[in-house]
N, C-alpha and C positions, 0 to 999 in steps of 0.2 A: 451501487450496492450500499450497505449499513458497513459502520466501520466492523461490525463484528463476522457479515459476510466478507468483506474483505480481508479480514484477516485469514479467519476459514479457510481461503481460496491460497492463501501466501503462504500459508505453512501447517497445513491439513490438521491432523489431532495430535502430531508428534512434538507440538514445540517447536518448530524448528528457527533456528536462529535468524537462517536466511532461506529461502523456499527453497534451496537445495541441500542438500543432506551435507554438514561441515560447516566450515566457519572460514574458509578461504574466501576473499571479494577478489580474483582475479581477473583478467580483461577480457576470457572469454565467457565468464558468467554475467556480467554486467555492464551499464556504460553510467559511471561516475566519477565525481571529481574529475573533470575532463572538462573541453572547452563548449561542449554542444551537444546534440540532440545525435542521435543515429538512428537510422528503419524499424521502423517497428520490428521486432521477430530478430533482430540482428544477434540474436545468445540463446538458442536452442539450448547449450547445455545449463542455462539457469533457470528451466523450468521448476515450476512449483510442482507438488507431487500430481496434480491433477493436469500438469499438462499445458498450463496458464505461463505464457511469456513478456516480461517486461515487469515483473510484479516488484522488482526491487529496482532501482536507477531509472535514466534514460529520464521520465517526468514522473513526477507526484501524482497522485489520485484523487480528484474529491472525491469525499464518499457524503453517504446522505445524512452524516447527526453533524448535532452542533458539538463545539467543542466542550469540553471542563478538563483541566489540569486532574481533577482528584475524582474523576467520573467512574472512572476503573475500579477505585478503592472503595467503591461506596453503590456499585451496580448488581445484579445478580451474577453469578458465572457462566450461566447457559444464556445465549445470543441476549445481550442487553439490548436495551431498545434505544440506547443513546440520550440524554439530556432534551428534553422537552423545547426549549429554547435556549437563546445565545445570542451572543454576538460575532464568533468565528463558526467556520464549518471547521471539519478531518480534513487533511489531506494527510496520504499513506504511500509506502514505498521509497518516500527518497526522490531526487532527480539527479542529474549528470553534474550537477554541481553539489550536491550531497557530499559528508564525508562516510566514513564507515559506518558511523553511529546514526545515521538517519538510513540508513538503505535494510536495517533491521526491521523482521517482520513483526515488532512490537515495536518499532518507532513512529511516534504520532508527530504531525505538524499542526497548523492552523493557518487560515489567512480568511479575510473579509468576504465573501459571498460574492458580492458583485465586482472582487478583483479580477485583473488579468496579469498572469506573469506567462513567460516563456518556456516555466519551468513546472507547469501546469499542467496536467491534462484530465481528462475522464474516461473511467472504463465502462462500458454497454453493459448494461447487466438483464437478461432474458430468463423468466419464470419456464420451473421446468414444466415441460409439458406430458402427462399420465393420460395415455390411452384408456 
């Protein structure tokens, strides 16, 4: 996804802090600051409002734009299209080594494109389909 559908997907049109409604990070919403990874699905109750699990801890996200520190301040408000080019990609979400402040569904990361970390992942992103 674009970092803007992603975010979209983390915390719908309400703002939300964290993709579930409040400001509590406790251990059955998420898996961070911790030593490792857990099952995908392992925090049903930290669904986003649409129903999306994992979208905060556990691993980061690429998402599909390059980074800019000052991209946000300087982009339209309805779905930016992201910085044209770069040198890092988005990563979003946070991981299992995250602390509080990175598992925010407006905390952005960065890392090099052709990196590999363990704290890394991708989410599938599938165009809707209209009969």
């Amino acid at each position: 996804p674009t970092e803007a559908e992603w975010e979209k997907a983390a915390r719908s049109d309400d703002e939300r802090i964290f993709p579930w409604l409040g400001e509590a990070t406790d251990d059955d919403l998420l898996n961070f600051n911790a030593q490792s990874t857990v099952a995908v699905g392992s925090f049903p109750a930290g669904a986003s409002p649409y129903g999306l699990l994992d979208m905060a801890g556990n691993v980061e996200e690429w998402v599909n734009d390059w980074y800019s520190p000052t991209y946000y301040a300087e982009s339209p408000p309805a779905n930016p299209p992201g910085p044209s080019n770069g040198f890092f990609r988005v990563v979003r979400g946070g991981s299992f080594v995250s602390n509080r402040g990175m598992v925010r569904t407006t905390a952005r990361g960065r890392a090099v494109p052709d990196s590999t970390f363990p704290t890394v992942g991708f989410r599938v992103l599938l165009p809707t389909i209209t009969e």
